[in-house]
Each structure stands twice: as structure tokens, then as C-alpha cells.
C-alpha positions in Angstrom: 0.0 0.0 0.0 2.6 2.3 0.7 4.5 1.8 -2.8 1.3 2.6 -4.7 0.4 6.0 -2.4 4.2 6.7 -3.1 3.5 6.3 -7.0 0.5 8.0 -6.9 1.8 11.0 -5.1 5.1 11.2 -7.9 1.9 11.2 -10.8 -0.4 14.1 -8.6 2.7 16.1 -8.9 3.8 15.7 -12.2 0.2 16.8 -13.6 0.4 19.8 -11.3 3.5 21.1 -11.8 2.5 21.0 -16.0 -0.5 22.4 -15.7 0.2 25.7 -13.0 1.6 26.9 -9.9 -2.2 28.5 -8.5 -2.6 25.6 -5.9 -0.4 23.2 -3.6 0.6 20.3 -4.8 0.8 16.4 -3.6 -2.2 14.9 -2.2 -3.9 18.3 -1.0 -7.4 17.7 -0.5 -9.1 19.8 2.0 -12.6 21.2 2.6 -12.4 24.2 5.1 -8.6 24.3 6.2 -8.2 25.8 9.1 -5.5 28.9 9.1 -2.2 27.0 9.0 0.0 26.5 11.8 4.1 26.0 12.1 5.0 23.2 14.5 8.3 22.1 14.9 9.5 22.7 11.0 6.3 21.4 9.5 3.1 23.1 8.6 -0.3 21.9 9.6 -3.9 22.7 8.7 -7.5 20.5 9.2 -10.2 20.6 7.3 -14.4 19.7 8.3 -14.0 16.3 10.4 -10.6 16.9 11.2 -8.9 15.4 8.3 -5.4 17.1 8.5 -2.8 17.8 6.2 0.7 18.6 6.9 3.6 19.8 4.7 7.7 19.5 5.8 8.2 22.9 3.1 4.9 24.2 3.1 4.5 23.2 -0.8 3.4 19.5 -0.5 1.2 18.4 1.1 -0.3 14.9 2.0 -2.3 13.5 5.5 1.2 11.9 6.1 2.2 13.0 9.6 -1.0 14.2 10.8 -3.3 12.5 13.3 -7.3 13.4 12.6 -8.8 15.3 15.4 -11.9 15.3 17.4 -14.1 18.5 15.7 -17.2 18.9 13.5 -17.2 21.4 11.0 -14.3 24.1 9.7 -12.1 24.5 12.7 -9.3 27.1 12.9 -6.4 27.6 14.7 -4.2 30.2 16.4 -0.5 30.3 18.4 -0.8 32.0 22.0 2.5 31.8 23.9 3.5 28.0 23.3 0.2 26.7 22.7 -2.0 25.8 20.1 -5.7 27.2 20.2 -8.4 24.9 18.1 -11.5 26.5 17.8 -14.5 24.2 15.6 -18.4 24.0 16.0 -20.6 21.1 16.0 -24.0 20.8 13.7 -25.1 23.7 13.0 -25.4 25.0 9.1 -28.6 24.1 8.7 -27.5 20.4 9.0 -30.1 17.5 10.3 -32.7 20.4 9.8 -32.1 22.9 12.5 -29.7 25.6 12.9 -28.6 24.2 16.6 -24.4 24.0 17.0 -21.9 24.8 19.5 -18.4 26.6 18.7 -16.1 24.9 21.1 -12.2 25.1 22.4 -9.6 23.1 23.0 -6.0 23.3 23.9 -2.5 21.2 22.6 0.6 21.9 23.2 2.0 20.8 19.6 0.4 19.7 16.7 2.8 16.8 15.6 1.3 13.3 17.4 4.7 11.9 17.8 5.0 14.2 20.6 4.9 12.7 24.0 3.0 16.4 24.7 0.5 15.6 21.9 -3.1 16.0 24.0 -5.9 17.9 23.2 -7.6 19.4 26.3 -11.1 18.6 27.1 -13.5 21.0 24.3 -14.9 24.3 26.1 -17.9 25.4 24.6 -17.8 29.2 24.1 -21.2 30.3 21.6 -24.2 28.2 20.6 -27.4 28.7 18.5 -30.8 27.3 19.1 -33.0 25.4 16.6 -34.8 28.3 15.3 -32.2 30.7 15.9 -31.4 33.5 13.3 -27.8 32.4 13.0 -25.7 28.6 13.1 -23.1 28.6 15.9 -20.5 27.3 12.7 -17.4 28.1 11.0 -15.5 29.7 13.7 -12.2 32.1 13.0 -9.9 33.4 15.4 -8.0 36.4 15.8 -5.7 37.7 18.4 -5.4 41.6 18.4 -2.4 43.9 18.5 -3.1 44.5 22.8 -3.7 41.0 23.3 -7.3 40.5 23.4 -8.8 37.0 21.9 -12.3 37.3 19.6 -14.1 34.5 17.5 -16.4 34.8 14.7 -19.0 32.1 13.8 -22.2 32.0 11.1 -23.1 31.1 8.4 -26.2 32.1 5.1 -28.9 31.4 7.7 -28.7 34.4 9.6 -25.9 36.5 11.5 -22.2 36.6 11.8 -21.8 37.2 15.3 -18.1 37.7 17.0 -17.8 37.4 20.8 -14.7 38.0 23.0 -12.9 35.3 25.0 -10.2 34.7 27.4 -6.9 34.1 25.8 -5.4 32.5 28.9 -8.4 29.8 29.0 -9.8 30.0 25.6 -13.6 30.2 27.3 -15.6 33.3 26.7 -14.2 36.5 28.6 -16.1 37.4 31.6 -19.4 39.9 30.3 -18.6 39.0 26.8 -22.0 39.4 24.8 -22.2 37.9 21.0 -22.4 41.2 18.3 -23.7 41.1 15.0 -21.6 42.1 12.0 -22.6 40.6 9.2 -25.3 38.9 6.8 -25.0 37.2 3.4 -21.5 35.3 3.8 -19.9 32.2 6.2 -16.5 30.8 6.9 -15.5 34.3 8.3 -12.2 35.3 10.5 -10.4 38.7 11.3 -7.1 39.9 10.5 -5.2 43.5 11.5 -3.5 45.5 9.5 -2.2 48.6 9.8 -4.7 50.4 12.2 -8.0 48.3 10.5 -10.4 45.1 11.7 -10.5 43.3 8.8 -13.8 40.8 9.1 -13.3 38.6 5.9 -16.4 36.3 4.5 -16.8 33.6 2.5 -19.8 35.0 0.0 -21.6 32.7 -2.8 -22.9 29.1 -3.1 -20.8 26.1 -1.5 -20.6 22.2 -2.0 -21.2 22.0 -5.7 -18.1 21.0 -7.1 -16.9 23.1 -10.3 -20.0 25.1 -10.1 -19.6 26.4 -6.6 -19.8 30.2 -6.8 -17.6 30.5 -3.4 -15.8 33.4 -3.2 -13.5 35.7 -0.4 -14.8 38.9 0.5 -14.3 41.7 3.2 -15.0 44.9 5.2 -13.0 46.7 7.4 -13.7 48.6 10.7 -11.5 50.5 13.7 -13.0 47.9 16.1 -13.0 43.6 16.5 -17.0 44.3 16.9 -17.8 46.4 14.0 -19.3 48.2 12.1 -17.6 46.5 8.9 -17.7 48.7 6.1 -16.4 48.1 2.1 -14.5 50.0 -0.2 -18.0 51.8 -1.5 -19.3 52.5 1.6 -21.3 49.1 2.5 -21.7 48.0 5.5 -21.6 43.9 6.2 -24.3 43.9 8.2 -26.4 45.3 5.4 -24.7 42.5 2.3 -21.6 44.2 1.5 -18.2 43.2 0.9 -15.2 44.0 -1.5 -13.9 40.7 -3.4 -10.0 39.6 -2.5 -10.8 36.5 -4.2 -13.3 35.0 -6.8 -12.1 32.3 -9.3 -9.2 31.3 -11.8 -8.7 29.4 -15.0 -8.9 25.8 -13.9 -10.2 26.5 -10.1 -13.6 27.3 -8.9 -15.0 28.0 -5.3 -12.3 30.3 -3.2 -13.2 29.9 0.8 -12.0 29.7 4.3 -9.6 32.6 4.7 -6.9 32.2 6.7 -3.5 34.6 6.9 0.0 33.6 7.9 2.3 36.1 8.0 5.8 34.2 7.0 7.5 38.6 8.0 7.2 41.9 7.6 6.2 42.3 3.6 5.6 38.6 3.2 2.4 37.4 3.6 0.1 34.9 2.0 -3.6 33.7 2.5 -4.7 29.5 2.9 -8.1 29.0 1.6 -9.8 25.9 -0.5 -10.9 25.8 -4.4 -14.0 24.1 -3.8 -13.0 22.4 -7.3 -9.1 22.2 -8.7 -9.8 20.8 -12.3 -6.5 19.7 -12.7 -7.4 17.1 -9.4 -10.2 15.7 -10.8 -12.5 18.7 -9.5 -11.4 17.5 -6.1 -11.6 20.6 -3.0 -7.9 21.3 -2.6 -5.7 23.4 -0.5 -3.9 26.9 -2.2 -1.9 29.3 -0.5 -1.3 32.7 -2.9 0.5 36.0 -1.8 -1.9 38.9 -0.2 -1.0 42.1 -2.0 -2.4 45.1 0.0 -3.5 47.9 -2.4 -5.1 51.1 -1.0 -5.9 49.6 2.0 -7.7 46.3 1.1 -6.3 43.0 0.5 -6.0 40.8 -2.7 -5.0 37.8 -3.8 -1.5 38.2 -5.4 -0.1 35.6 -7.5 2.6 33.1 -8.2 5.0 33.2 -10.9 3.6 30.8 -13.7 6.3 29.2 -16.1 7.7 31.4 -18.6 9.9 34.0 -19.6 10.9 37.1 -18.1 12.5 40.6 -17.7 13.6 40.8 -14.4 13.4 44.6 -13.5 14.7 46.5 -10.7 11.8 48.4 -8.6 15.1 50.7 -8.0 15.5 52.5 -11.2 13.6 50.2 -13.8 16.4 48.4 -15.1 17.0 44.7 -16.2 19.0 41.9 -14.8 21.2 40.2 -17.5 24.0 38.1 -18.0 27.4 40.4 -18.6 27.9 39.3 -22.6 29.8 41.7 -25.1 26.7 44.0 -26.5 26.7 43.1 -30.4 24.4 45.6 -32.3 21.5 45.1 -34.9 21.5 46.0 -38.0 18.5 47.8 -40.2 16.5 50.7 -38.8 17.4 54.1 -39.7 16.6 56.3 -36.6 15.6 59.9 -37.1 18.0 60.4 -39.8 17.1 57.7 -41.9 15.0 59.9 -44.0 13.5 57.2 -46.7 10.8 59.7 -48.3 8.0 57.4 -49.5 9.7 53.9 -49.2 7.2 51.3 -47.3 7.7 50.3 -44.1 9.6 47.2 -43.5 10.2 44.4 -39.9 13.2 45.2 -38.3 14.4 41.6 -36.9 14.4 40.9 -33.5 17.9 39.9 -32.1 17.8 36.0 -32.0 19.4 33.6 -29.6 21.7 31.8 -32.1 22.9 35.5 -33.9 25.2 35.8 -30.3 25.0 32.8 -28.3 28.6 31.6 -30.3 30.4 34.8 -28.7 29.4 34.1 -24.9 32.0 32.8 -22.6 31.8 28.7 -22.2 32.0 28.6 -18.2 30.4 31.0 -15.7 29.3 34.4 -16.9 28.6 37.3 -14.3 25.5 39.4 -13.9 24.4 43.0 -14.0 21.6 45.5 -14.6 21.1 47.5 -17.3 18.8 49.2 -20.0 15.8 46.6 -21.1 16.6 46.2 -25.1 14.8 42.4 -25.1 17.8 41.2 -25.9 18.7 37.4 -25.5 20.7 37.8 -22.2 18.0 39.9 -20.9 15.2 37.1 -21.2 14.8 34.9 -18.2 12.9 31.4 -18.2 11.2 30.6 -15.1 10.3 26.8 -14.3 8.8 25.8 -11.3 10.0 22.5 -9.6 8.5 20.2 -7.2 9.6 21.4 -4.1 8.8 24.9 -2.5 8.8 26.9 0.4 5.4 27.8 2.1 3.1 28.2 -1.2 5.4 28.9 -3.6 7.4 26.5 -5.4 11.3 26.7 -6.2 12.0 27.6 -9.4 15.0 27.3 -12.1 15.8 30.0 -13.6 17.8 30.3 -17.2 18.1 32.3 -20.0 15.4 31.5 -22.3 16.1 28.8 -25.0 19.4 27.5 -22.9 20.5 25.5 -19.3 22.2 28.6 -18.3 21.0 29.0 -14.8 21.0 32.0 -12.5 23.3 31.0 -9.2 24.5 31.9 -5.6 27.7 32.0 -5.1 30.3 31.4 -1.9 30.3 34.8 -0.7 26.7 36.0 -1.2 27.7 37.1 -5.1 25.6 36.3 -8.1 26.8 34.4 -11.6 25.2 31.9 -14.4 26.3 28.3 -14.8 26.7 27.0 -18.2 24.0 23.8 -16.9 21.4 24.0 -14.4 22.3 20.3 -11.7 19.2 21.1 -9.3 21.8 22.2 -6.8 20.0 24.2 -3.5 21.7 27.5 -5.1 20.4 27.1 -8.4 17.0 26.8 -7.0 15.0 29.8 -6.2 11.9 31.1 -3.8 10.2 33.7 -5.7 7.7 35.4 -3.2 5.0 38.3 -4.4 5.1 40.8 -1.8 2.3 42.9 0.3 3.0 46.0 -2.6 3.0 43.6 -5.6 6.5 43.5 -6.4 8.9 40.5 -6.0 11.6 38.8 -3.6 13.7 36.5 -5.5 15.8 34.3 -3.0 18.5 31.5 -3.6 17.3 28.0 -1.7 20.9 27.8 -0.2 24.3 30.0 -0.7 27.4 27.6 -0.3 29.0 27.9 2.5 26.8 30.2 5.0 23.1 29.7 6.2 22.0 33.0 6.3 19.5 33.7 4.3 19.7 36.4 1.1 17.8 37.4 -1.4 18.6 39.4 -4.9 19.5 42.8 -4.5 20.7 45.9 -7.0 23.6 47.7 -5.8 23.6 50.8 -7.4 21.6 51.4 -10.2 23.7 48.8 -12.5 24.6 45.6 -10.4 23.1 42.7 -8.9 24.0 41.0 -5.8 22.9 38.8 -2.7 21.8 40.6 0.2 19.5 40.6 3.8 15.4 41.4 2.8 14.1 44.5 3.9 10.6 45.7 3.0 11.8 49.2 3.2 14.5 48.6 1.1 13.7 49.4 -2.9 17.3 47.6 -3.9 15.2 44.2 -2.6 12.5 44.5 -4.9 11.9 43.2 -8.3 9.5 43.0 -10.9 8.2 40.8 -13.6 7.5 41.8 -16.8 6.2 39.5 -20.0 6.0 40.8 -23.2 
């Protein structure tokens, strides 16, 4: 049995690295992750019924290594201190006929059950609805806020989103806490805060019908954890509104369950399930993607799909290339050229094989410079099939060669004539919370820390420690 999972798992991968880089890949199959958690070097989320899934790179993920846990529908999850908050709800959603459910607690001091500490504590219960209650005590979401105080949301379609406070050291509700409502016309909701704002983000649209599910992520923001939640045009949650972060994309239907984990400062991404992946058999999958915050509300960014590239510098809006002799083209006649009434004619493009004769045979530096789409100017990106948290690792040559971009001993940049799979030929490419890009070797030989590309100056390229702040750390991507 194991050999044929084994096999299986190699021919999930294979079909999902040809076909995109939008979800995770493995055997991800998830309805409702909770938010994921970091345990230990792993990541871990569960899904409705506690079905877990765990990843050792945050990339692949399978049930290997998890241990199913006792909870009904969509649990989430939250660190405080050195232990692990599960909150999850029981009935509810209009299941069995009756909107009656619980949101319950429970406590574990890891998530990995090797652990001899691997217990959860006995469940708390901390909301509830009644049979014929305007709102199901389901789909709970946790947030901690900036001066330590613990809320949950809960609801669902069949009435209110309520949020109540609880006690972070206990995880029951806070003494006096009294449930608030905040929103109608969504479920699957949680909070997140950023940069002075509430965030109350909803799951909006029709679930649980495959690759016609009309799921999708929506939000409203406030100055409070209790409301009022308010859109982008002025709509309040409690009255239907909500500005979209995320709908659908070619090949996956059905975005819901939010959930934010903030890898550091600039580098966020958002866990959520397609409620259909068409390239899985339009199974309910796990996907991770960047959150790009523009004007104040959050999106879903995007990983870098296979293809080629100009690399440009957020610095001064030059390109990366490698450091070959320039060799001009010939034809075009400028300003000068006069030609009175001769027709117009194609200038041809400067071709791979007119100057690949004159490079250097071994290792050929890098720099920045001018954009001309030139040969050494065009960068293929390939994703491989292994990552860091949602993203994979990618190889990363000049287009119609095995000439890959490298680290080098002593943080410095260069191209290798073949690309081996080595871990500093390999590459993290991570969409950050303004939309441009950190581009970071796997390993650099001979140190651990960790690097990413920078310009130096306005004209070359080196290895150096991230800073959000920093403009030299930025990059974009441009197609043509």
C-alpha cells in the first residue's frame, strides 16, 4: 500500500506542476482548512472532520504525519504563547434540519502526534445557536489583536455573523462578553489586523457544488473587532456588502476559508480551499497565494507561472542580465534615416543563435542595465516540485538555454553553463504585500544565512539581507 500511495503522489505532482503553480501540490485535498499553523518545521492545517494535512516545506502536502482530530465542522487555529488554540463547531449550518451547534475550544501543546506532549484538552464550549435561531453557531475564526485580546467569529447564510470575546489564557468566553452582530449574506468568516484596520473577511456565494460552486473571499473593514464592517464603496456587512479579494481562476472554482500567515514583515500569504481544482479531478484542494495590500484592502496576489521574463529592478527600472559583449543590430534608420516614401519594412528581433557563439563557455557574471529584449536579458522561469510555504522553487535560465541564474560562496551572483538542481540554483520567488517580487537563492554555499537578490547601485546585482523598506530588494516581472 505504501509503494502505490508513493507512486500516486510522484503522478499528482507531475500533472500539477505542467499544468500551473495556483494551488499546492501532492495529495492536497481539503474542505475548510483551518488557518495554518508551524510546528516544529512542519506546517499543519485540518479541514471539516478533522482530516489534517501537513507539509515539511509548506509546498506538498499529504495526511502523512497528521493525526485526525476530534471537531465537526471548519475548525481554525491560532498560536498563544507556546500553545496551540483549536476552535471548531458542532452541527449547525442548517445540517439535520435545524440551525442548533456549538463553537467549542480546545487546547494542545504541539500539533505533531509523535509528541509525547500531543493532548488535546477537554473541548470548552464558548457560543451556541438554538433550533430556530437566526444564526448557526458554525465556522469559527480566530483572531488575536495587537493589545492581546482574543475574539471568534461564527455563522453562516442562515442568519448572522456574530463575534464574541474570550479569554486568551483559557480560551472560554471572557467574563461579560455578549455575541455582536456584524454581518449577513456570507460564512466561513475570520479577522485579521493591518495597519490600524479590523479586517472581518467572509466567504460569499454558493458552497458544495463542485466546479460550479460560486464560493468566493470577500471583506469589510472597521476601527473595532465588533464592527461596524464597512467596504470599499461604503457598504456596510451587516447590510450585504463586501469588497472581493478573491473569486475564481482558469482551472479552479470556489475560493473559501480565509486564513492569513504572516511568514515577515512584507511577506504574507492567505490558505483557503478551491471548492473544485480541475486539474485534481475537480477535487476541494488546499492553495496558498500571496496577499497584495493595495489602497488599504487585501488581494490575492499571485505566483509566478512558467515562462519567460524581464527581471526589472523596482530601483530604477532596469534589467538583470547576464554580462555578454553588447553586439548591435543591423537595419532601422533612426531619425535620420529619411526614406521619403519607401514602405515600411520588420526590423528583426535579435535571435538567440545570432550571439550565443560569442558568450563565454564557463560562468558568466550578472548586472543591470537598459531593457533592449535582448537574448541575455530574457529569463525562463520553471517551477520544480519542491517549494517553500506556497510557492514553489524555481529554475531560472536564459530562455532557450540550461544557463541557470546562481549563488555563489560569498553572497555574489553568476550563471552556470547547466542548471544540476543544486539548492543555489534553486529559487523562492515570493509576491510581496506591494506587488513586487523577492527573488531568494534556496541555499548560498558555505553560510546559512538567508539572502535574497538585490541591485547595488543602479547597474549591479548582488545577494543581500530582505528589507521591506529597502527598494534595492524588490523586483518585478514583466512579459511581453
Amino acid at each position: 500500500m505504501k509503494k502505490i500511495f508513493q507512486l500516486g503522489l510522484v503522478a499528482l505532482v507531475s500533472v500539477s506542476m505542467t499544468e500551473t503553480v495556483m494551488a499546492q501540490i501532492g495529495a492536497p485535498f481539503i474542505h475548510d482548512p483551518a488557518t495554518i499553523m508551524e510546528c516544529d518545521g512542519k506546517y499543519y492545517t485540518w479541514g471539516t472532520g478533522g482530516s489534517p494535512l501537513v507539509s515539511s516545506d509548506g509546498w506538498v502536502w499529504s495526511s502523512e504525519g497528521g493525526a485526525r482530530i476530534s471537531v465537526g465542522a471548519a475548525p481554525d487555529m491560532i498560536k498563544i504563547g507556546d500553545r496551540y488554540l483549536c476552535a471548531h463547531s458542532s452541527t449547525g449550518g442548517g445540517l439535520g434540519g435545524g440551525h442548533a451547534g456549538t463553537i467549542r475550544t480546545m487546547w494542545n501543546k504541539t500539533l505533531d502526534p509523535q509528541s509525547p506532549d500531543y493532548e488535546w484538552t477537554e473541548q470548552i464550549q464558548v457560543a451556541e445557536s438554538l433550533v430556530d435561531e437566526d444564526c448557526d453557531a458554525i465556522d469559527a475564526g480566530l483572531i488575536m489583536t495587537p493589545d492581546g485580546r482574543l475574539f471568534v467569529t461564527y455563522g453562516t447564510y442562515f442568519g448572522f455573523i456574530r463575534v464574541v470575546e474570550l479569554d486568551p489564557a483559557t480560551g472560554d468566553r471572557a467574563a461579560g462578553a455578549v455575541d455582536v452582530n456584524v454581518a449577513v449574506d456570507c460564512e466561513a468568516t475570520t479577522m485579521i489586523y493591518q495597519d490600524g484596520y479590523y479586517y472581518l473577511l467572509g466567504t460569499h456565494g454558493t458552497c458544495c457544488d463542485g466546479v460550479n460552486s460560486t464560493y468566493n473571499i470577500v471583506c469589510g473593514r472597521s476601527k473595532s473587532p465588533t464592527g461596524p464592517f464597512i467596504d470599499n464603496v461604503g457598504r456596510d456587512m451587516i447590510e450585504g456588502g463586501g469588497k472581493m479579494v478573491l473569486g475564481c481562476r482558469d482551472g479552479y472554482t470556489g475560493a473559501g476559508h480565509f486564513g492569513r500567515y504572516i511568514v515577515e514583515e512584507g511577506v504574507q500569504k492567505m490558505s483557503f480551499h478551491w471548492e473544485a481544482d480541475y486539474s485534481m479531478s475537480g477535487r476541494s484542494t488546499l492553495a496558498i497565494l500571496p496577499i497584495v495590500w493595495r489602497n488599504g484592502w487585501p488581494e490575492a496576489g499571485y505566483n509566478v507561472k512558467n515562462g519567460v521574463y524581464e527581471i526589472e529592478s523596482e530601483r530604477r527600472g532596469y534589467a538583470l542580465e547576464i554580462a555578454t559583449e553588447y553586439v548591435r543590430l543591423g537595419g532601422g534608420r533612426g531619425m535620420f534615416g529619411g526614406g521619403g516614401n519607401q514602405a515600411n519594412t520588420q526590423v528583426a528581433f535579435q535571435k538567440l543563435e545570432d550571439v550565443i557563439g560569442n558568450w563565454p563557455k564557463g560562468n558568466i557574471d550578472v548586472r543591470v542595465i537598459d531593457y533592449q529584449f535582448r537574448p541575455n536579458q530574457k529569463w525562463e522561469f520553471v517551477a520544480q516540485e519542491e517549494g517553500t510555504l506556497g510557492t514553489p522553487y524555481y529554475k531560472i535560465v536564459i530562455a532557450g538555454t540550461n544557463r541557470a541564474l546562481a549563488a555563489t560562496a560569498g553572497k555574489e551572483l553568476t550563471t552556470v553553463p547547466e542548471f544540476t538542481g543544486a539548492p543555489e540554483q534553486l529559487w523562492s520567488v515570493d509576491q510581496l504585500v506591494d506587488g513586487t517580487y523577492r527573488i531568494c537563492p534556496k541555499a548560498v554555499p558555505g553560510t546559512d544565512e538567508k539572502v535574497c537578490l538585490i541591485s547595488v547601485g543602479d547597474s549591479n546585482a548582488s545577494l543581500g539581507k530582505f528589507d521591506i523598506n529597502d527598494v534595492n530588494c524588490k523586483w518585478n516581472l514583466r512579459q511581453y
